[in-house]
Each structure stands twice: as C-alpha cells, then as structure tokens.
C-alpha positions as CSV (number, residue, x, y, z in Angstrom):
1,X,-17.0,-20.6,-1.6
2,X,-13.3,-21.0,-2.1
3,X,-13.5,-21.1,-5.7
4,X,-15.4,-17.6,-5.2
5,X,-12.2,-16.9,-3.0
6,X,-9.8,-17.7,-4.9
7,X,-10.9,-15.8,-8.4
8,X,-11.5,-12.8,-6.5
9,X,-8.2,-12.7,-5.0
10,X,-6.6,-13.4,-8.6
11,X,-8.7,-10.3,-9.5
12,X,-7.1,-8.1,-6.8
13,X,-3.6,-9.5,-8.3
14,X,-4.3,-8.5,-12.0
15,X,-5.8,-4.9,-10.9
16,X,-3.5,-3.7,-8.4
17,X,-0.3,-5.8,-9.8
18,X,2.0,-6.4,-13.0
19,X,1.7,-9.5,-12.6
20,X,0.4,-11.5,-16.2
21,X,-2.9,-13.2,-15.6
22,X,-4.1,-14.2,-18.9
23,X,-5.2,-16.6,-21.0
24,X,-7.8,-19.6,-19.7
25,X,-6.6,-18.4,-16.2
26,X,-8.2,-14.9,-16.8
27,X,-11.2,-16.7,-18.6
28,X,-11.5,-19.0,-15.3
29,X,-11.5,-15.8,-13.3
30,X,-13.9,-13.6,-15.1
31,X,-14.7,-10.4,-14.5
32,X,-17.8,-7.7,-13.5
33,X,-17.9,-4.7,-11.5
34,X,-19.6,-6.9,-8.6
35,X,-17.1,-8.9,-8.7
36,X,-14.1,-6.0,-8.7
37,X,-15.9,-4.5,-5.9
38,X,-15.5,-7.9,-4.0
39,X,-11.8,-8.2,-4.9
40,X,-11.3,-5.1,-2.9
41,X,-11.4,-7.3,0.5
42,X,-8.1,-9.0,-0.9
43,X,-6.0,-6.2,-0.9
44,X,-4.5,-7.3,1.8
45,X,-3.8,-10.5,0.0
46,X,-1.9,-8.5,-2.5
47,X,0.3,-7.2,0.3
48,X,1.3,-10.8,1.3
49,X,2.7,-11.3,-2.6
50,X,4.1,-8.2,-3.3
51,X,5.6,-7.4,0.3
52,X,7.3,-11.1,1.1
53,X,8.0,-11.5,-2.5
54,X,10.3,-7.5,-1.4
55,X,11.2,-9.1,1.8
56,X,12.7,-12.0,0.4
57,X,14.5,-10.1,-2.5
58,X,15.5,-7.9,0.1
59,X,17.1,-10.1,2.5
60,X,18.8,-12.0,-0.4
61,X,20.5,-8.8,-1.6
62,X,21.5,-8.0,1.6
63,X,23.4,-11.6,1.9
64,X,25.4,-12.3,-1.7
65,X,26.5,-7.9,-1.8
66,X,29.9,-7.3,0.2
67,X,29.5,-6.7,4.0
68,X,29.4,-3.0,3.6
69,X,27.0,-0.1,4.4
70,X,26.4,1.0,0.9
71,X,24.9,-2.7,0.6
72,X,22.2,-1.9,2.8
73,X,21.2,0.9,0.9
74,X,21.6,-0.5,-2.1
75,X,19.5,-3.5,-0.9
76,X,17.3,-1.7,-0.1
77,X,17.0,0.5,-3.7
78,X,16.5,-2.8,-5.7
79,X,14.3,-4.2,-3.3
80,X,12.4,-1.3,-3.4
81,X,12.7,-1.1,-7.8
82,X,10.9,-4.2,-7.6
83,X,8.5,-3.8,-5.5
84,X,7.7,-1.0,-7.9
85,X,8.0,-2.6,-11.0
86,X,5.6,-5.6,-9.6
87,X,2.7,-2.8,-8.9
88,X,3.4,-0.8,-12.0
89,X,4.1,2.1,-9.6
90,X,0.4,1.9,-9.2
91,X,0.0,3.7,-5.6
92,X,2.7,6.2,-6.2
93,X,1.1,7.5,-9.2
94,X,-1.9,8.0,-6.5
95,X,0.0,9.7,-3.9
96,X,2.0,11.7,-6.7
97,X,-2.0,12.9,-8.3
98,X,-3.2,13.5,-4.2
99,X,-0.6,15.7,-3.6
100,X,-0.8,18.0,-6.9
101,X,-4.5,18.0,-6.3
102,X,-4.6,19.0,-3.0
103,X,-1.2,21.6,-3.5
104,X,-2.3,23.2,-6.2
105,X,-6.3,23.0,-6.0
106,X,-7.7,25.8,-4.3
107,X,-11.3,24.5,-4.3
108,X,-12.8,21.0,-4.3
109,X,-13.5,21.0,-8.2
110,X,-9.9,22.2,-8.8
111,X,-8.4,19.6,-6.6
112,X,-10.3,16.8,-8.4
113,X,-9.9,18.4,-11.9
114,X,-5.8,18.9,-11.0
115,X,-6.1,15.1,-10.0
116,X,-7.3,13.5,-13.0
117,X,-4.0,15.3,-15.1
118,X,-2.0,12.3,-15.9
119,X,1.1,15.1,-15.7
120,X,3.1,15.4,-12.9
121,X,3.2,18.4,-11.2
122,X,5.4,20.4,-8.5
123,X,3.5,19.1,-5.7
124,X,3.3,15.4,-6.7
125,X,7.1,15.4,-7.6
126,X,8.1,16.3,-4.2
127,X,5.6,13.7,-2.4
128,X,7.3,11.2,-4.6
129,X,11.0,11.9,-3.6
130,X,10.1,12.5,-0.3
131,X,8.2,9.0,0.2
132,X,11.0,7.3,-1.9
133,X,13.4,8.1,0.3
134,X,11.5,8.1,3.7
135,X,11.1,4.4,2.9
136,X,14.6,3.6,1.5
137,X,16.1,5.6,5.3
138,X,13.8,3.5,7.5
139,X,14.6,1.0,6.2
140,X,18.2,1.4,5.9
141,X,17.6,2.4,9.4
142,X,15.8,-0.6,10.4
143,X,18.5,-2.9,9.2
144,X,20.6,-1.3,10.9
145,X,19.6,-1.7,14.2
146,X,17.6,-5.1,13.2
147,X,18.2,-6.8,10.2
148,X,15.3,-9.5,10.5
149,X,13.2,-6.1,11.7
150,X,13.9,-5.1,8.1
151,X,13.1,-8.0,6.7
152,X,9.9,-8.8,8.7
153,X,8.8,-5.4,8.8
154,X,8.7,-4.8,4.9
155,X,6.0,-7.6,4.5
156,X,4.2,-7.0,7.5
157,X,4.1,-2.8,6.6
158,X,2.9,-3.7,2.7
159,X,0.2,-5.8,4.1
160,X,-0.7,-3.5,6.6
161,X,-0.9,-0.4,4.5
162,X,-2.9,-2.7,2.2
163,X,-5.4,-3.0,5.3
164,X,-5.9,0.3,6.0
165,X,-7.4,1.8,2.7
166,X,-10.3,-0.5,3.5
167,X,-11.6,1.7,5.9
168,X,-11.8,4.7,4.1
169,X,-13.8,2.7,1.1
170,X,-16.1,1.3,4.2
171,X,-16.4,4.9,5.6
172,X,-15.9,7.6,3.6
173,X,-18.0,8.0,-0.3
174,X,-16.2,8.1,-3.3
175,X,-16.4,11.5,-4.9
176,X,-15.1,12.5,-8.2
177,X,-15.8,12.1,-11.9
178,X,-17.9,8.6,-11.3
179,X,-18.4,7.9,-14.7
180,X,-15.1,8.0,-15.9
181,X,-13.3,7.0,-12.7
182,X,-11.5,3.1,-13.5
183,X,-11.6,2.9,-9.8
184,X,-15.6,3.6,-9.3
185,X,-16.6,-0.3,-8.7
186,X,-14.2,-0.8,-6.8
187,X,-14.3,2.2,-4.9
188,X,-18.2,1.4,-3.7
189,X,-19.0,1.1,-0.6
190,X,-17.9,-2.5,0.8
191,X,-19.6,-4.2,3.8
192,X,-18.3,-5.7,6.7
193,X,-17.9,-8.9,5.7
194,X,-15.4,-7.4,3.3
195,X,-13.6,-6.0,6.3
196,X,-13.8,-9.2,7.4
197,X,-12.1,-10.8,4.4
198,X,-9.5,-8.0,4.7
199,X,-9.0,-8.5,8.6
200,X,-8.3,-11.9,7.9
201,X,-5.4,-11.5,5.6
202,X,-3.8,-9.1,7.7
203,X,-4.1,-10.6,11.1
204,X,-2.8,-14.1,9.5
205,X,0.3,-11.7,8.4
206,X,1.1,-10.4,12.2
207,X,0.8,-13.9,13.5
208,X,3.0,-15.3,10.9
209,X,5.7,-12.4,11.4
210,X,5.0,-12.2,15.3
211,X,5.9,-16.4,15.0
212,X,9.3,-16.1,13.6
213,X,10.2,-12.6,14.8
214,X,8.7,-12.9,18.0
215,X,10.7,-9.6,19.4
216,X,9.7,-7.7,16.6
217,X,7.4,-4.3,18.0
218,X,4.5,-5.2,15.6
219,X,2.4,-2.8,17.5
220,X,4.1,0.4,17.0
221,X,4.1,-0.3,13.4
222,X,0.7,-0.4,13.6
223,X,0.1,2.8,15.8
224,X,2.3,4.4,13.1
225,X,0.5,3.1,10.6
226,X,-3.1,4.2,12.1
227,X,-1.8,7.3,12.4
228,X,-1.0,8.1,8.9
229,X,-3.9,6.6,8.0
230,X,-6.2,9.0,9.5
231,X,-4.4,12.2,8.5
232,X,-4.7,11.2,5.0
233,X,-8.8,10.6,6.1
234,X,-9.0,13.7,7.5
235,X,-7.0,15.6,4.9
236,X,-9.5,13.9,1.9
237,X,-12.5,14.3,4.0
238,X,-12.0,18.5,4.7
239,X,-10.6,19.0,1.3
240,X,-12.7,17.1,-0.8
241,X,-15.5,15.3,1.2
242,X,-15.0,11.9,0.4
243,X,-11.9,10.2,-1.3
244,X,-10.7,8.8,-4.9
245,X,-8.8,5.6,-6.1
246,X,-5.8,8.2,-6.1
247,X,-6.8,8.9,-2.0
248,X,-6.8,5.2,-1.5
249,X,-3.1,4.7,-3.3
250,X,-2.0,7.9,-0.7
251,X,-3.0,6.3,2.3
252,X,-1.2,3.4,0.9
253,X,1.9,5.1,0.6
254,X,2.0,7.1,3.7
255,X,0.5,4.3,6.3
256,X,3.7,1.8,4.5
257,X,6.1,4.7,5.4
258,X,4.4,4.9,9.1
259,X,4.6,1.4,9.7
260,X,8.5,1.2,9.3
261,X,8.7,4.8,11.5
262,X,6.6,3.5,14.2
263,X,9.3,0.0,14.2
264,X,12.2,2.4,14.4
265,X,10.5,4.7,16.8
266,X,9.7,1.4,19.0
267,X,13.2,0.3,18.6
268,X,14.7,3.8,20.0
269,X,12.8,3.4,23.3
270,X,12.9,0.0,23.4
C-alpha cells in the first residue's frame, strides 16, 4: 500500500514537474494510464514540493538582499522564476491556451480547436501578464503587512490550488479531442477515494502552516480560493460543457492568485 503510494506520487512529480526522475527510479515507478489516472490524487502532494520548496527560496531571498522595498519585489520575481522553471511553466501554458480559447472561440468547437494551437494568442498573452503580476503584488503585498503570511501563504496557496482542480476532474467530464489529448487518463473521472488521497495532502498542509503561523487567516485564503475555483467551473461548464487538462492548469492559476487575495483581503479587516 505505501509502495503503491509512493510510486504514484513520484508519478505526479515527473508529469506535472521538471523535476529529473529517471533511470532505475523511473523503472521502479513504472508507468500506465491506470496508474496516471491514480497519480492525479497527489497533486496536492506536488504542491507541498514545489510550493515550500518557493516558500523557502522566497524567504531566503528576502533575508541575504539589502533591507529595501525593491527586495521584496525582487524576492518575490525569483521566487516566482523558480517556481516556474520547476513546473516547466506547465499550468500557465493552460491558463494562457483557456483564455485564447475561450476569447477568441465563438462556439464550443472553436474554443477547443483555438485551444489545442500551441501559439499564443492575444487573449492568452494578457491572462499571462495579468496573473504574473497579480501574484508577484499580493505577494509583495502580503509581505508587506506579514512577512511570515508571505511565506506561509505561498506553500499553503500552491497546495491548495493543487486541491481544487480535483473537483472539477471528480465532477465535470473531460471534453475535447480524447484521442490526442496527453491529459485524457489522467483527466478520467477519479473516485472519492482519490479525493480522499487529495484531502489528505492538503489538510496535513493547513495543520502544518496553521502550527507555526498560528495567526495566519487560512480561511479566507480558502474562501478566495473556492471562489475562483468555481468561476473557472462555471466558465468551462457554459462554454464548453466539461473541461480540458488546459481548464485544470486555469483553475490552478486563478484559485493560487485567490488564495493570496483572500489573505490580504483578511488581513485588511482583520
């Protein structure tokens, strides 16, 4: 059972990181749809590597650069770089192909079609810069008024937006060019023991933040979160009846950029 858990966890880390699994490693951990399908309950897990592994580079930036307010933004650039580099922008290529697919599709065929154009277009251009530099404000922002906020809140947010892509793949169908789509078997339906997996992983994240940052709002990061979560849901569902791997790196993005508004938000009327 916790061999099982382990190599489908390493399998979530070699699909939806950089990082270089190879070798008798990748022998040991193997590889079938089934088993993709299963990894899909560790994203979350992949939040806890590539979001404390941004936390920490984060924090350390922010305490060997000059005591100055261009650190923090700069801190917050080259934490952000890596975090970027680790994933291969992986989920900003999907919210960049969401957003010129569902700006410059006038039907459901067009949107998918527009979708699977690995060229950038207009629409996904501006999603990108606007995310970008949503996240590198709040943050900046965050810091600001609380700089282990910051820190805690960029691990707990990449966990958490990890978390909430699950539900779409548990509730909504996968639509799209299925034979061709890399992210089909992964994209299949999971079951709630899946959730489970996934609900695991995250909550072990709040209690682990909520332990060392105990005054940190962890709940409006979640609200914010949620919130962003479901307009992305809604958006897929009305425009295209279901959602695509793409979708799923959207929600990502936008439920990250929620989290961090919702701690801000918190903090304001705190």
């Amino acid at each position: 059972m916790l061999t099982r858990f382990v190599r489908h966890f390493l399998l979530a880390v070699q699909f939806f990181t950089r990082l270089p699994i190879t070798g008798r490693l990748a022998a040991w951990v193997g590889f079938s749809n089934t088993m993709l399908r299963a990894s899909a309950a560790h994203f979350p897990g992949v939040g806890w590597l590539v979001g404390g592994s941004t936390a920490i580079l984060f924090s350390l930036f922010l305490t060997v650069l000059p005591s100055h307010a261009a650190s923090v933004w700069l801190s917050a650039i080259l934490s952000t770089v890596f975090g970027v580099l680790l994933t291969g922008a992986f989920h900003e290529d999907g919210l960049a192909d969401t957003a010129d697919g569902l700006g410059g599709g006038m039907t459901r065929d067009q949107a998918l079609e527009i979708m699977k154009d690995s060229r950038l277009g207009t629409y996904g251009a501006i999603a990108l810069f606007l995310a970008l530099f949503c996240k590198l404000s709040l943050l900046v922002l965050l810091s600001q008024i609380n700089t282990l906020w910051a820190v805690a809140g960029i691990f707990a947010a990449h966990v958490t937006s990890r978390f909430s892509p699950l539900f779409l793949i548990r509730f909504m169908q996968h639509v799209g060019d299925t034979p061709q789509s890399k992210s089909k078997p992964l994209a299949e339906t999971i079951g709630n023991t899946a959730l489970a997996v996934g609900f695991t992983w995250w909550i072990s994240a709040m209690a682990l933040t909520a332990h060392f940052v105990p005054a940190i709002p962890l709940w409006a990061g979640v609200f914010g979160c949620i919130v962003c979560t479901l307009y992305v849901a809604r958006m897929l569902h009305r425009r295209l009846d279901g959602f695509t791997g793409d979708g799923l790196g959207a929600t990502q993005q936008l439920a990250e950029i929620g989290f961090y508004l919702g701690l801000v938000l918190a903090a304001n009327y705190s």
